[in-house]
matplotlib code that plots the C-alpha trace (Angstrom):
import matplotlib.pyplot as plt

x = [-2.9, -3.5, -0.5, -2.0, -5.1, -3.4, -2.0, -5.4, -7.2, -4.7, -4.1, -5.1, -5.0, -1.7, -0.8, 1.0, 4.2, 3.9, 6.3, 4.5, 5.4, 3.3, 4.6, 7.9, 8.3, 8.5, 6.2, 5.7, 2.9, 1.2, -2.3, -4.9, -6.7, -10.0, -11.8, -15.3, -17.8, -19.9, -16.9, -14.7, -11.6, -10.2, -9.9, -7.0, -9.7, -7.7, -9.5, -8.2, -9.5, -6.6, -6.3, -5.8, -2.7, -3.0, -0.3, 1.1, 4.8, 7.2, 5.0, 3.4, 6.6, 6.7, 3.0, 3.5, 6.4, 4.1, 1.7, 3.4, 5.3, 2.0, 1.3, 4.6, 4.1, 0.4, 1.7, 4.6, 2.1, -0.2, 2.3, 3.7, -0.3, -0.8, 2.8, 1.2, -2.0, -3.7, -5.3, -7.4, -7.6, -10.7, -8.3, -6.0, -7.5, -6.2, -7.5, -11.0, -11.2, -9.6, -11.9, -14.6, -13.1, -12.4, -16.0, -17.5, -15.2, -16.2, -19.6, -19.5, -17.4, -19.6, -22.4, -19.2, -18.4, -15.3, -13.0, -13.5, -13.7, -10.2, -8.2, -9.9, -8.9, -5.2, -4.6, -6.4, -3.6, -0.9, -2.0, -1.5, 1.7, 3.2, 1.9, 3.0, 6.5, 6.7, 5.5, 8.1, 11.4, 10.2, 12.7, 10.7, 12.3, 10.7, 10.3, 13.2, 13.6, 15.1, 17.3, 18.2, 18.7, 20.7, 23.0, 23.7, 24.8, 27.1, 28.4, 28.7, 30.4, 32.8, 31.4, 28.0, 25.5, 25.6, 23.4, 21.1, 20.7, 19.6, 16.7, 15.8, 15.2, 13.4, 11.1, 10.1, 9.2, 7.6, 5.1, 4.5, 3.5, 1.2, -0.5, -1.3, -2.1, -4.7, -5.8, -6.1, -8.4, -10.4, -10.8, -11.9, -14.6, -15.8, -16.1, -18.3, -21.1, -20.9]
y = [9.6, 6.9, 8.2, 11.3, 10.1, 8.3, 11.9, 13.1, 10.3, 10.6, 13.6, 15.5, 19.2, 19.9, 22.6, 20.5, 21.4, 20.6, 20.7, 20.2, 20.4, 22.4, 23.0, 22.1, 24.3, 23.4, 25.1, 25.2, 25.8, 25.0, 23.4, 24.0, 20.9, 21.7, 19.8, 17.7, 17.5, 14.8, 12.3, 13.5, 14.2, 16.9, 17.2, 19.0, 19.3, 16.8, 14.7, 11.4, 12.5, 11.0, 8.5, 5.1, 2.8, -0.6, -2.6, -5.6, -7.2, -5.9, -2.5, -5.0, -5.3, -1.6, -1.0, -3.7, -2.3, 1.2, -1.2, -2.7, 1.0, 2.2, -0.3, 0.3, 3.7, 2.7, 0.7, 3.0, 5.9, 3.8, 2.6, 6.2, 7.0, 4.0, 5.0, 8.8, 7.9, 9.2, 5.7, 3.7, 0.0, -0.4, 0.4, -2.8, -6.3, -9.8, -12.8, -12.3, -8.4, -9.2, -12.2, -9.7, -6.9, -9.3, -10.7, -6.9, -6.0, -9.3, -8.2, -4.6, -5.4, -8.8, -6.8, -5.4, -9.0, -11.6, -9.1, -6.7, -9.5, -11.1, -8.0, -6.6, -9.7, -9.5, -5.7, -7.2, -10.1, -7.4, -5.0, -7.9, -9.5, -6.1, -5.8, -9.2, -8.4, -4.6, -6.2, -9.1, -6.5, -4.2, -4.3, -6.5, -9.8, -12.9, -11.1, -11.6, -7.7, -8.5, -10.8, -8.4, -6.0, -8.2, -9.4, -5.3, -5.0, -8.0, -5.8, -2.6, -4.0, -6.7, -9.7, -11.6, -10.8, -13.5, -16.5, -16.8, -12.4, -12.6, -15.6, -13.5, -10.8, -12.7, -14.6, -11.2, -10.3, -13.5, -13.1, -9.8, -10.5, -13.2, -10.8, -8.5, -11.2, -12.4, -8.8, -8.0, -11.7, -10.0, -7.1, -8.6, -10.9, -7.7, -5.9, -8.7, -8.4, -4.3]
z = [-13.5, -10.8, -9.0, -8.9, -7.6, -5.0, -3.8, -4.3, -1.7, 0.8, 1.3, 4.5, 3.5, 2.7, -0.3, -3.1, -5.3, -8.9, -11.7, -15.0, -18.7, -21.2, -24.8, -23.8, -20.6, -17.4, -15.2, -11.0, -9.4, -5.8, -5.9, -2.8, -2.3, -1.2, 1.3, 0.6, 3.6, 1.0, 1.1, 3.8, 2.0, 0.0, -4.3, -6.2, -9.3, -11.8, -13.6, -16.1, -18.9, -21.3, -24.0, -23.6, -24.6, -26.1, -24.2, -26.3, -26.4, -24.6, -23.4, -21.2, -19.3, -18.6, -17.3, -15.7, -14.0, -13.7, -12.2, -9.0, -8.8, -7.7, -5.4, -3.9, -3.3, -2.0, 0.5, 1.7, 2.1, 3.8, 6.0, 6.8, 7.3, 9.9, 12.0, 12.1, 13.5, 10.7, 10.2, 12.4, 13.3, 10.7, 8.2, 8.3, 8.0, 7.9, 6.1, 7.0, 6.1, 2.8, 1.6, 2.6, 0.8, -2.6, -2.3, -2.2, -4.6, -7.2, -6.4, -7.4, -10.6, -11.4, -13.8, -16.1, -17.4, -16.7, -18.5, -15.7, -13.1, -14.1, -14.2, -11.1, -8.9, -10.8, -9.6, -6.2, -6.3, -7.2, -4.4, -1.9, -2.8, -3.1, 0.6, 1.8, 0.1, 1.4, 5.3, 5.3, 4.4, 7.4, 9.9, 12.6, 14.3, 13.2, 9.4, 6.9, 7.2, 10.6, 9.7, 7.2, 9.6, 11.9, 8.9, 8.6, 12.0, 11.7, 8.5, 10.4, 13.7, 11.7, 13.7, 14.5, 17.0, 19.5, 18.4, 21.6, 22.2, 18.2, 19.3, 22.0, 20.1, 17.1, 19.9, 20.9, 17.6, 16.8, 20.2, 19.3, 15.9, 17.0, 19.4, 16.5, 14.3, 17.2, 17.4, 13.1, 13.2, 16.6, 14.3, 10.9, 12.9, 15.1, 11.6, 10.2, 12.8, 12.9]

ax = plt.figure().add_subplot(projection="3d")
ax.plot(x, y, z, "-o")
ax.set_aspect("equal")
plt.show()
């Protein structure tokens, strides 16, 4: 269900294509979504209404697994959403917009106990290592997903790029991340005071 909700919130509109299974038959049908001036954003009309799974032993290992899968496709979708301009700069932060965000969040979740508290803060950890791991494979110089994608080149053309074009390339990468690390801080302090 949470997958489908994740459709469901980012989703700008377009008609979706569903495969479903009812007594055994697969069925295909193409949901609207319908758009909510209240909350600025558009429903499909499903709701979670299902039961709920004890996980113990070795299921953990599997919703676990559903668990960062999610994130995964979170982050990907998010990603795809910030490269298409369908994002703004309020919707990124650095350190500062994500202590903010985890102190809102521990507040919001505090009067539900230290059950709800601990495994909010755990998906909270999951949903950023799962972005700090997503981030650092992206093929950027100065991130290990440039490296990566010079090791792929030296695979492709049978020989190394030259040593000091590869540091020039990586020292542009590394200034420009620093500008848009100085710029995310800019934004997560301007945030603060707004």
């Amino acid at each position: 269900y949470r997958q489908i909700s994740l459709i469901s919130a980012i989703n700008q509109g377009e008609n979706l294509d569903i495969e479903y299974v009812r007594d055994g038959k697969t069925y295909t049908t193409t949901i609207v979504p319908q758009y909510d001036e209240e909350t600025d954003r558009y429903y499909i009309g499903i709701l979670g209404a299902g039961e709920l799974i004890e996980c113990k032993g070795v299921n953990l290992f599997k919703y676990a697994f559903y668990e960062v899968e999610y994130w995964f496709n979170y982050t990907f979708k998010c990603l795809k959403m910030l490269v298409g301009g369908e994002l703004s700069k309020d919707d990124v932060a650095g350190p500062v917009g994500m202590t903010q965000q985890i102190g809102e969040t521990y507040e919001a979740v505090k009067p539900y106990g230290l059950s709800s508290v601990l495994f909010t803060m755990m998906e909270f950890a999951t949903l950023i290592s799962v972005n700090l791991g997503v981030l650092n494979l992206l093929p950027i110089p100065a991130l290990d997903g440039g490296r990566l994608f010079f090791m792929l080149i030296e695979v492709v053309r049978g020989k190394p790029v030259p040593p000091e074009k590869e540091g020039i390339v990586h020292m542009i990468g590394m200034a420009a991340l620093f500008i848009l690390m100085v710029f995310v801080l800019f934004n997560d302090v301007t945030r603060l005071f707004r």
